[in-house]
Backbone as CSV, one residue per row, in Angstrom:
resi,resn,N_x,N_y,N_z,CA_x,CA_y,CA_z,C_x,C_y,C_z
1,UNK,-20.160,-9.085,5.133,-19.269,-8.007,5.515,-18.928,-8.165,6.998
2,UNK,-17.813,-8.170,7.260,-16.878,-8.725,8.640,-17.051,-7.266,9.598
3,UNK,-16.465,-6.323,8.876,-16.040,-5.281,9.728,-17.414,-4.048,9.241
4,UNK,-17.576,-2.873,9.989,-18.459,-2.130,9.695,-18.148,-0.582,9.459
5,UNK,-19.050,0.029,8.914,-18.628,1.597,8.449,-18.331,2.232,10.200
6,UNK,-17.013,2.913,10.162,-16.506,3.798,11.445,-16.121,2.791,12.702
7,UNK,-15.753,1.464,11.940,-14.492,0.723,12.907,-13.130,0.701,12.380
8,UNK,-12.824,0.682,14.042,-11.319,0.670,13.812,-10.781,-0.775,13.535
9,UNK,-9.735,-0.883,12.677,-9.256,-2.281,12.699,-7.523,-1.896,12.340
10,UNK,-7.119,-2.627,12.188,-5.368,-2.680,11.930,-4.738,-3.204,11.002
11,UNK,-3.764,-3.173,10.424,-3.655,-3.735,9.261,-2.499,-4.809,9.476
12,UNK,-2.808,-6.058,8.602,-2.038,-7.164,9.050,-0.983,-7.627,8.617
13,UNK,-0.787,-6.881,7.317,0.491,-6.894,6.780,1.614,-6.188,6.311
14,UNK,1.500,-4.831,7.444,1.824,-3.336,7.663,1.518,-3.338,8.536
15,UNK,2.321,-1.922,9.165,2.314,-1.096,10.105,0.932,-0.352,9.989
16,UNK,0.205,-0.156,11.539,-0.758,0.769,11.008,-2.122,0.032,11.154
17,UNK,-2.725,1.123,11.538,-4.576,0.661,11.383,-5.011,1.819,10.830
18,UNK,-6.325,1.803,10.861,-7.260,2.510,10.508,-9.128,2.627,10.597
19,UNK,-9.344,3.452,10.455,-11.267,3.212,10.340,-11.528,3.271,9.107
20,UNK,-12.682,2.429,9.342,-13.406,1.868,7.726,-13.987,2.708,7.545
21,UNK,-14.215,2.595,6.366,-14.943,4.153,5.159,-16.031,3.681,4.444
22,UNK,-15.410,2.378,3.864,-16.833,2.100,2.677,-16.398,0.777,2.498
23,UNK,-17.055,0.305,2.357,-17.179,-1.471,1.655,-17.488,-1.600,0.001
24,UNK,-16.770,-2.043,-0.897,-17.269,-1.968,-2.153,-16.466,-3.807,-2.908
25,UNK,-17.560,-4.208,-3.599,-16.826,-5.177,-4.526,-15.862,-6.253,-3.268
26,UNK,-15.715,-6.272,-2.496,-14.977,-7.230,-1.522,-13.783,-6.596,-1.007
27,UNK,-13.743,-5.069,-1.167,-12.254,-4.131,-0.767,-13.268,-3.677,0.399
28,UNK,-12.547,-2.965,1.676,-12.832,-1.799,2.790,-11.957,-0.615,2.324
29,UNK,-12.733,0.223,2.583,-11.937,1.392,1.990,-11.519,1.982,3.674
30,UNK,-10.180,2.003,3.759,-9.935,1.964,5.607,-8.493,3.312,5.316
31,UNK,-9.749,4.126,6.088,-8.896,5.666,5.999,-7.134,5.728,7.630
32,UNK,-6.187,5.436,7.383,-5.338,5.613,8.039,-5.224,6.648,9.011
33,UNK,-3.959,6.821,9.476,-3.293,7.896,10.524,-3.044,9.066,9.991
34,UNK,-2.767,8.791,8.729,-2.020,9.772,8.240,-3.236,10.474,6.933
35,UNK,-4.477,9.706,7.169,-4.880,10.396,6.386,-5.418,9.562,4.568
36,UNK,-4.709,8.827,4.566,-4.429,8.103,3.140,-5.931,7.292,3.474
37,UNK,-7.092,6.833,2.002,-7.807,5.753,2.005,-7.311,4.817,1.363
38,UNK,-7.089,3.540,1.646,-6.744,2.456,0.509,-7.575,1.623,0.929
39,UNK,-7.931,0.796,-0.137,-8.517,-0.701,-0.431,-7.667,-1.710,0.021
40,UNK,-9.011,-2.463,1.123,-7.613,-3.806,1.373,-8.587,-5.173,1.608
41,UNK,-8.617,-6.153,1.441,-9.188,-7.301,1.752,-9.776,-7.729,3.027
42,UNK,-10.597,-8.292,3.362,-10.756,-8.780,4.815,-9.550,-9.406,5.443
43,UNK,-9.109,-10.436,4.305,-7.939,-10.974,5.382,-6.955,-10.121,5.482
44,UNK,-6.780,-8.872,5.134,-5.843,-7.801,5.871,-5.804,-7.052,6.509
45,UNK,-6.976,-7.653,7.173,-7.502,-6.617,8.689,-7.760,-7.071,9.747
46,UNK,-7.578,-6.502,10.726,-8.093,-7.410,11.876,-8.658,-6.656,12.709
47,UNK,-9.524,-6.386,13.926,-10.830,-5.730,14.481,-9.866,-5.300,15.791
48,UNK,-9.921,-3.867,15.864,-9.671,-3.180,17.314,-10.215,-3.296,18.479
49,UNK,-10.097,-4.410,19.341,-10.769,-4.536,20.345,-10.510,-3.866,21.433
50,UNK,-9.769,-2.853,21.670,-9.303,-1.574,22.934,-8.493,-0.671,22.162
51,UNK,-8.432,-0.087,23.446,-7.330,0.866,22.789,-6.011,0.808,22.605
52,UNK,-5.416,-0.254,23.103,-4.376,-0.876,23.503,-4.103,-0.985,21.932
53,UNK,-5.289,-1.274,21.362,-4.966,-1.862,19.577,-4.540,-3.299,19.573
54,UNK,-5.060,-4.096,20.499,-5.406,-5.795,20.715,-5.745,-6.280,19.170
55,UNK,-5.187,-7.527,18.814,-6.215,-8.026,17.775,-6.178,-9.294,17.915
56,UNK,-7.257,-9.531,17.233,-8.187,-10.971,17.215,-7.011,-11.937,16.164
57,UNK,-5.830,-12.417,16.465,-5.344,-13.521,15.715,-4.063,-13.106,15.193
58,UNK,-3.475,-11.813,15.582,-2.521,-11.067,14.778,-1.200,-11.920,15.706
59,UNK,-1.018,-12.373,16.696,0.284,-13.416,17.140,0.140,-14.646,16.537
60,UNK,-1.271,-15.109,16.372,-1.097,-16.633,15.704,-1.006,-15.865,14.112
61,UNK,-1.871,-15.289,13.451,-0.950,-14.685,12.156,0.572,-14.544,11.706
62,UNK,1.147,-13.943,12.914,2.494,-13.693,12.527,3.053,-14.859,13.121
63,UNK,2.956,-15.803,13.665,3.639,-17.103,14.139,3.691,-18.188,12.608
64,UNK,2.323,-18.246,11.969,1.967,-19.245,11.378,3.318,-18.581,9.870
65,UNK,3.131,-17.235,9.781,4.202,-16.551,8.512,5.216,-16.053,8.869
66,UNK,5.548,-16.257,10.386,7.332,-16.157,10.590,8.130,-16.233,9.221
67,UNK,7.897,-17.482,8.986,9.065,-17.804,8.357,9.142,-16.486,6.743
68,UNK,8.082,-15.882,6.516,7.750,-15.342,5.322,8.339,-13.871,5.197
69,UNK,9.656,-13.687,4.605,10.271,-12.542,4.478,9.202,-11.483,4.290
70,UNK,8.388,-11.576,2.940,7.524,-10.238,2.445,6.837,-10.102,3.996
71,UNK,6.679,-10.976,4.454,5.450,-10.292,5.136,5.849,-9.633,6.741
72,UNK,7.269,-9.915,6.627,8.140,-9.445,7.706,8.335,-7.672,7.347
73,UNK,8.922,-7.850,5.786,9.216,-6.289,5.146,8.046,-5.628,5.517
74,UNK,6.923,-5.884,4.984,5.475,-5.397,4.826,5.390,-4.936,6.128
75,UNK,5.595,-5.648,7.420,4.838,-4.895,8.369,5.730,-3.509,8.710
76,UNK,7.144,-3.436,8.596,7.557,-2.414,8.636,7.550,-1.472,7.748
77,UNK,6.667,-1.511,6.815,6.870,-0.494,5.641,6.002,0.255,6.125
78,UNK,6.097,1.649,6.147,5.149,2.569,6.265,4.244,3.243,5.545
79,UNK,5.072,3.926,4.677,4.206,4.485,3.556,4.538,4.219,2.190
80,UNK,3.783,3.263,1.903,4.581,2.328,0.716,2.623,2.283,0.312
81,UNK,2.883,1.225,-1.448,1.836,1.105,-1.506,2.366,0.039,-2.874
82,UNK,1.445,-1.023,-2.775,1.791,-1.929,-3.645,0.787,-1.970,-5.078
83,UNK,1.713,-1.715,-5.951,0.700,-1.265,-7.500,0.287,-3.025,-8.621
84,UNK,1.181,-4.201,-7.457,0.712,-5.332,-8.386,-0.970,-4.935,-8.695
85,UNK,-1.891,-5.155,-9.621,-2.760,-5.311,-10.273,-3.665,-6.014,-8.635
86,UNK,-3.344,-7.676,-8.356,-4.140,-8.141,-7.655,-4.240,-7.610,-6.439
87,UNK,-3.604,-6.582,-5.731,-3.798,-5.550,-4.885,-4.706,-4.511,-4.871
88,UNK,-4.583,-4.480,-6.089,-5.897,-3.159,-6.229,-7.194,-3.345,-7.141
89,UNK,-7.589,-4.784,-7.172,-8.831,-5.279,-7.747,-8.625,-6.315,-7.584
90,UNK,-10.041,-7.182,-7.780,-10.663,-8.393,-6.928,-10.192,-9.099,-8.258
91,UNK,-11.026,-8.940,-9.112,-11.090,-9.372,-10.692,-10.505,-8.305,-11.647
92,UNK,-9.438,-9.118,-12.591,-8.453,-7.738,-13.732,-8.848,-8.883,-15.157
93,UNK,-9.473,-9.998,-14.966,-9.651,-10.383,-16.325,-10.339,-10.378,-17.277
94,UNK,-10.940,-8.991,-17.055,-11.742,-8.714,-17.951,-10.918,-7.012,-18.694
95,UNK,-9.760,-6.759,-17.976,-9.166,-6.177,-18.329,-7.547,-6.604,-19.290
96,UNK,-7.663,-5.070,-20.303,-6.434,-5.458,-20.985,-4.888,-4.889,-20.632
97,UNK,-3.947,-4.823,-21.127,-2.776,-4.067,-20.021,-3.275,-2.897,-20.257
98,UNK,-3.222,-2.559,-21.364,-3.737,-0.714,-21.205,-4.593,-0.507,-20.016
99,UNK,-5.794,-0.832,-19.669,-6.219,-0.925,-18.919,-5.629,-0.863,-16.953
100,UNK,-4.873,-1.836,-17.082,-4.390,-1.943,-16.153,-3.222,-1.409,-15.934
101,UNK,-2.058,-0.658,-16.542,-1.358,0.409,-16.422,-2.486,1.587,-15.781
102,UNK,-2.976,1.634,-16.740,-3.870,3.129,-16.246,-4.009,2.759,-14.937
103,UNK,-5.116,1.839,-14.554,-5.643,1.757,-13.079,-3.957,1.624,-11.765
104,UNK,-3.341,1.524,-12.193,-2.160,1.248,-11.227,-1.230,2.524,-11.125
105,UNK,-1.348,3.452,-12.290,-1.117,4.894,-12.827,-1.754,5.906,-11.473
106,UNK,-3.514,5.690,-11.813,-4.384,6.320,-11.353,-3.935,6.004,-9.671
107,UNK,-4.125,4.415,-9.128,-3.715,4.728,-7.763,-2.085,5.332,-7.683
108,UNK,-1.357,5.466,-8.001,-0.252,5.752,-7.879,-0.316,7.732,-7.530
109,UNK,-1.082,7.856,-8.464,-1.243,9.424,-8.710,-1.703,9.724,-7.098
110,UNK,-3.122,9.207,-7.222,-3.927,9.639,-5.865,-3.219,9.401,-4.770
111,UNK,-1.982,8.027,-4.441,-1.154,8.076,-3.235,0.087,9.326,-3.050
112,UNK,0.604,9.517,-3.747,1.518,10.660,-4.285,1.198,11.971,-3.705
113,UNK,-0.485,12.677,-4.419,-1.452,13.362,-4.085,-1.405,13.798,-2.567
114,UNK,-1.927,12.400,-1.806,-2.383,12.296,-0.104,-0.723,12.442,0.652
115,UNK,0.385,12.066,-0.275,1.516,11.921,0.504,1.711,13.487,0.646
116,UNK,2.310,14.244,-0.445,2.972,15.674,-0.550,1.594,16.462,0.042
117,UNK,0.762,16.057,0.084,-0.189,17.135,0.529,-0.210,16.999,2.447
118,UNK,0.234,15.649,2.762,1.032,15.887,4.330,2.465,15.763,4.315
119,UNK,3.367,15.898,3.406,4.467,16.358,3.352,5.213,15.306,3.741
120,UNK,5.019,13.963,3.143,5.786,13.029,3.932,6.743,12.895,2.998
121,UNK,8.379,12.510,3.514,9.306,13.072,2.360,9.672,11.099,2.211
122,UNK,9.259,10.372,2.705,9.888,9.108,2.296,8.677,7.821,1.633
123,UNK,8.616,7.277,0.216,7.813,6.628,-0.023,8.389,5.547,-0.339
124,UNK,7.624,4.259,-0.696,8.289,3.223,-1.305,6.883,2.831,-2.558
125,UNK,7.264,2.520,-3.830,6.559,2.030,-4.444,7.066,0.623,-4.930
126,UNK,6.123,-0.572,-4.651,6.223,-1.851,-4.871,5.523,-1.700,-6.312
127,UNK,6.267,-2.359,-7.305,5.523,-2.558,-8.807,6.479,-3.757,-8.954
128,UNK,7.260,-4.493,-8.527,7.353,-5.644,-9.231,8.534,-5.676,-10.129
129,UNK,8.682,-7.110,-10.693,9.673,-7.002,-11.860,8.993,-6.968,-12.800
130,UNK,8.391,-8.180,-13.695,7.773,-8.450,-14.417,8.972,-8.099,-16.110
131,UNK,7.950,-7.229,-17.229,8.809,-6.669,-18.013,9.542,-5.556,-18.250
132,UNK,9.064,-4.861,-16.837,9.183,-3.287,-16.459,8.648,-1.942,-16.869
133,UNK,7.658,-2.513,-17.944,6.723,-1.842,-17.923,6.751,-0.575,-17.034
134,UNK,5.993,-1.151,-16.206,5.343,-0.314,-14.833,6.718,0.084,-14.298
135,UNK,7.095,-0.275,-13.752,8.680,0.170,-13.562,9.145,1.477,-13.989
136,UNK,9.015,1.316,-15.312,9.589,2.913,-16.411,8.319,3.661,-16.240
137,UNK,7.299,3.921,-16.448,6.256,4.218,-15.562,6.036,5.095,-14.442
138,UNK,6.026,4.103,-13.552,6.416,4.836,-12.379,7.652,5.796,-12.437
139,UNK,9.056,5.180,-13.254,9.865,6.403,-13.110,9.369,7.479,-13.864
140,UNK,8.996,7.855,-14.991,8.658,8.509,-15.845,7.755,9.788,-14.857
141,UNK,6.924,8.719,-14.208,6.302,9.351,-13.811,6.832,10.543,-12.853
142,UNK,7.425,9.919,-11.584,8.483,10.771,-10.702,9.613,11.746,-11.310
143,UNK,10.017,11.313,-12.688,10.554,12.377,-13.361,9.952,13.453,-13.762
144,UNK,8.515,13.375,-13.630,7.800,15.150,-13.828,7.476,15.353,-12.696
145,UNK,8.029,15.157,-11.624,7.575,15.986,-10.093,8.722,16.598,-9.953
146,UNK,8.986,17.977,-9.124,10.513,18.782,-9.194,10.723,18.326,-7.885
147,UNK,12.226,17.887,-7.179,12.831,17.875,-6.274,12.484,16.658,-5.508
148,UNK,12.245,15.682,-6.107,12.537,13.990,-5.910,13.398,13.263,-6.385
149,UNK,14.077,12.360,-5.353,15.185,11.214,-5.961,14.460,10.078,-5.889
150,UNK,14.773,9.028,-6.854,14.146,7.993,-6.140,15.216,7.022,-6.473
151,UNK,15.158,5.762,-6.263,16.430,4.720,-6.122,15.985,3.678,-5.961
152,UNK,16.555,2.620,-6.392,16.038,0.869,-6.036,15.603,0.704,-4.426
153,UNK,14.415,-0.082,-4.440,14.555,-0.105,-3.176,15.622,-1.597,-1.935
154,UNK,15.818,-1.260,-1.133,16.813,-2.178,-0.916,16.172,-3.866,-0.659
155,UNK,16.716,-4.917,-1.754,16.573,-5.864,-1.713,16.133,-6.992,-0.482
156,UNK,16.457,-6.361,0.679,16.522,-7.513,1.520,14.963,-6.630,2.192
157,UNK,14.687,-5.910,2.144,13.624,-4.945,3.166,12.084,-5.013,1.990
158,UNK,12.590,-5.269,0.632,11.315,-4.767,-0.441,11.103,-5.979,-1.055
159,UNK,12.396,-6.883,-1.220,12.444,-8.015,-2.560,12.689,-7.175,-3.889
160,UNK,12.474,-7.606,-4.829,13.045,-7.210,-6.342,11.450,-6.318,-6.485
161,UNK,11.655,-5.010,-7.226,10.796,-4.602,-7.816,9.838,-3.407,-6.875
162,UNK,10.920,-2.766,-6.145,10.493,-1.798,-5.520,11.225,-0.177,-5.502
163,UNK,10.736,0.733,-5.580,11.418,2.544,-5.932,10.984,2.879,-4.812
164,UNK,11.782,3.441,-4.371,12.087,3.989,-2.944,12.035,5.830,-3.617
165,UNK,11.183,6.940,-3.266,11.172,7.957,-3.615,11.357,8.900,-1.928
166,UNK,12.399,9.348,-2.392,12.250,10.822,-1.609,11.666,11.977,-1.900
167,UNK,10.852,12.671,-1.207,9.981,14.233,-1.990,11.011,15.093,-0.612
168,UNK,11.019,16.226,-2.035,11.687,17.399,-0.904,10.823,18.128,-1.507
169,UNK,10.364,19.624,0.019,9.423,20.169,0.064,9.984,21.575,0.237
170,UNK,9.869,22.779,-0.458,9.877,23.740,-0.008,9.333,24.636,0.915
171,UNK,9.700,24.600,1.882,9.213,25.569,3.009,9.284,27.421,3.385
C-alpha cells in the first residue's frame, strides 16, 4: 500500500484530489472536495507534497500522454464518473452481466445520491458504447428522477458513450 489512511493525494486523470479513506482489494477509497468517495487505483493518484498540491510525476505523466485525447478530456471533467465495469473492480470474471449491470447501477445510484444531495446541477456519465445496454439503463434510469435533461455527451470532450445530465433543484 503506496498511500495511507488521511493523505492527501490528487487525482491523475481528473481534476481534483482528495484524502484517502480506506484501502480495499487494490482500490483507495479517496473522499474528494466535494464530498463524493470513489475507488481509484494507485496509478491514479499521486501524493500531496505541499500545499501548493505539487506532485510526484504528474508533468512527466502528462508529457509521456500528451498525445492521449481521453486523458486530456478526463482531466477536465469534473463531476463525471466512469461506469465501464474495469473502473469499478479489479476482477469482473467471476461475474455474469446481470451481475455487472447491477454493480454499475448501484455505483451510479450512490454518485447521483452524493451529487443532488450538494446540489450540483451538471454531471457526465461515461458508460460506453458497447450494445447499449447500460446506455438505456442509465437513461431509464434518469427518466425516474423529476426535472433532469440529459443529452449525448459532446464527442470531442467525452469520446462515444457518454450522458451528460443536468439536475434542476427546487429552491
Amino acid at each position: 500500500m503506496k498511500f495511507t489512511i488521511n493523505q492527501n493525494v490528487v487525482f491523475l486523470n481528473e481534476e481534483g484530489g482528495g484524502t484517502v479513506e480506506s484501502y480495499s482489494d487494490g482500490f483507495y477509497g479517496v473522499k474528494d472536495q466535494d464530498g463524493f468517495v470513489r475507488n481509484y487505483r494507485e496509478s491514479d493518484l499521486g501524493l500531496v507534497h505541499s500545499t501548493s498540491h505539487a506532485v510526484e510525476g504528474l508533468e512527466d505523466y502528462l508529457e509521456e500522454e500528451s498525445g492521449n485525447q481521453s486523458v486530456k478530456s478526463r482531466l477536465s471533467a469534473v463531476h463525471s464518473i466512469d461506469l465501464h465495469i474495469e473502473e469499478l473492480t479489479d476482477d469482473h470474471s467471476h461475474m455474469s452481466n446481470y451481475d455487472i449491470i447491477q454493480k454499475q447501477m448501484r455505483e451510479l445510484r450512490i454518485f447521483v445520491q452524493n451529487a443532488q444531495e450538494r446540489k450540483i446541477r451538471k454531471i457526465v456519465v461515461i458508460h460506453g458504447v458497447g450494445e447499449g445496454v447500460l446506455k438505456r439503463e442509465v437513461v431509464t434510469f434518469f427518466q425516474g428522477i423529476s426535472g433532469c435533461e440529459l443529452y449525448d455527451g459532446n464527442y470531442w470532450e467525452y469520446g462515444q458513450g457518454a450522458t451528460v445530465v443536468e439536475l434542476r433543484y427546487k429552491y
